[in-house]
N, C-alpha and C positions, 0 to 999 in steps of 0.2 A: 268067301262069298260075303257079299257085304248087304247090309241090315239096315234099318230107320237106326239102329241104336250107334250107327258110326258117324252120325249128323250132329253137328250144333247148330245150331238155328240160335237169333236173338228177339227176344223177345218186345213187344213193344216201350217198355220201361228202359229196353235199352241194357238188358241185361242177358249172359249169354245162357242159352238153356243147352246142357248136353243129355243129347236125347236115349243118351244110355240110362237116365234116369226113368224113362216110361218103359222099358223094359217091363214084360209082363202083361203089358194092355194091348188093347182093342183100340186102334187109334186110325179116325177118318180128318184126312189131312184135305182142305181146301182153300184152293185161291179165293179171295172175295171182293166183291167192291162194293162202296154203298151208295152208287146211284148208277146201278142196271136195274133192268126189268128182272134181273132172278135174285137180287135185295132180299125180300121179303123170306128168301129160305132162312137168315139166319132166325126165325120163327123156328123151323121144324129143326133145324140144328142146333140150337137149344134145348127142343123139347128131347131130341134123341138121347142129348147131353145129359140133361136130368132123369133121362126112363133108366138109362144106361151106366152111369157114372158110379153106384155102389158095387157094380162088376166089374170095376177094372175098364173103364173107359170113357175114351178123352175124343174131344174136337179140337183140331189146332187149325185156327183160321190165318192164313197169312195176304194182307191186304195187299192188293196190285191193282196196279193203274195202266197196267199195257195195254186195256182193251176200250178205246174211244173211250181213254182218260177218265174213265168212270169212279175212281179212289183218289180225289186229288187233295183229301189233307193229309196233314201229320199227324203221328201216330195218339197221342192225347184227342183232337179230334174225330179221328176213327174209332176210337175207344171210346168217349162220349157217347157218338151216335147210336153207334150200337148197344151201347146200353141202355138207355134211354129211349130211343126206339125199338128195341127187340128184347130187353131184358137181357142179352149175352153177358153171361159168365163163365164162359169157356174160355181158355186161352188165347189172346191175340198175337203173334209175332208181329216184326216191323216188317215194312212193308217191303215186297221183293218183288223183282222178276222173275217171272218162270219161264219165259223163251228168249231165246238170244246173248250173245255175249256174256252178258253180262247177268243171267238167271240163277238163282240157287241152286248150288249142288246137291241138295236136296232134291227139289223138283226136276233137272237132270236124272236126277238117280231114279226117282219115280216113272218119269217118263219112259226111261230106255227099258224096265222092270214091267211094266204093262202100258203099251200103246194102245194109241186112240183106234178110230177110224181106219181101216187100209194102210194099218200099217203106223200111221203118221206119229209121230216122235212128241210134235208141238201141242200146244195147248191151243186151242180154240177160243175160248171163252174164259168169264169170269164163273168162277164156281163149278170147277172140276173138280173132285174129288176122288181120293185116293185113299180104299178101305187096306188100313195094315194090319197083320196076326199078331198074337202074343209073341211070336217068335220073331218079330220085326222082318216078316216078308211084305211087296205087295201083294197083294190077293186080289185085287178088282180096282178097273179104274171106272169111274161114273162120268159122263158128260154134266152138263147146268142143266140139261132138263128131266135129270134124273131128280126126285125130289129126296129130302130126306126120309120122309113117310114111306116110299117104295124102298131105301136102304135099310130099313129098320128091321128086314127079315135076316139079310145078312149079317148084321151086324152082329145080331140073338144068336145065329147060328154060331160063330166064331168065341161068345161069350159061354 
C-alpha cells in the first residue's frame, strides 16, 4: 500500500525532500497560486501552521500555474511573496503540475486515494487540499473554497 512517505517531492531551494522524513505528522498538502481570488488563505494556512505545528504538523504548499496562469514566477519569487505578503513559514516546494502529463506523482497519488466531485480524479482549482494521517494515508480531500478555518477541526481531530 503506498503512503505520502514514498514521495520525494523538491523543494523550492531546489533541494530534494524525502517525504519519509514527515513520517509521524499531520500533514495538509495544497496546490497554490498567488494571484487567485483564494490567495489570501495562505493567511489561515499559516495560522493553522502555527496553532498546529508543536503537535506534529506541517503545510506543504506546492505552487502551480495550471489554472489561468495564476503562479507565474519562479520559485524565489513565490517565496518572496508569500512571505512578505502573508507571513508564510511553512514549507514551499517548486512549482508543479498536478493534472496532466506531466503532474506530480504526488498529486496523482492524492488524487486516485480521495476524489473530487463525482467521482472526478482532476483538480479543479488553485488551493485544493489534501488532509494526510500520521500513518501517511489520505483521509479528506478539500476543494478552494473550503477555508483553512473550517479544516482546523479535522486537523485537531487527527492530532
Amino acid at each position: 500500500m503506498t503512503i505520502i512517505a514514498d514521495f520525494t517531492v523538491t523543494t523550492n531551494r531546489g533541494e530534494e525532500l524525502d517525504l519519509s522524513e514527515k513520517k509521524g505528522k499531520v500533514l495538509l498538502v495544497v496546490n497554490t497560486a498567488s494571484k487567485c481570488g483564494f490567495t489570501p488563505q495562505y493567511d489561515g494556512l499559516e495560522k493553522l501552521f502555527q496553532d498546529f505545528k508543536e503537535k506534529d504538523f506541517e503545510v506543504l504548499g506546492f505552487p502551480c500555474n495550471q489554472f489561468g496562469g495564476q503562479e507565474p514566477g519562479n520559485s524565489d519569487e513565490i517565496a518572496e511573496f508569500c512571505k512578505v505578503n502573508f507571513g508564510v513559514t511553512f514549507p514551499l516546494m517548486q512549482k508543479v503540475d498536478v493534472n496532466g502529463p506531466d503532474a506530480s506523482p504526488l498529486f496523482d497519488w492524492m488524487k486516485s486515494e480521495k476524489k473530487g466531485l463525482m467521482g472526478s480524479t482532476s483538480i479543479k482549482w488553485n488551493f485544493t487540499k489534501f488532509l494526510i494521517d500520521r500513518d501517511g494515508n489520505v483521509v479528506k480531500r478539500y476543494g478552494p473554497q473550503d477555508t483553512p478555518k473550517q479544516i482546523a477541526k479535522d486537523v485537531a481531530k487527527l492530532l
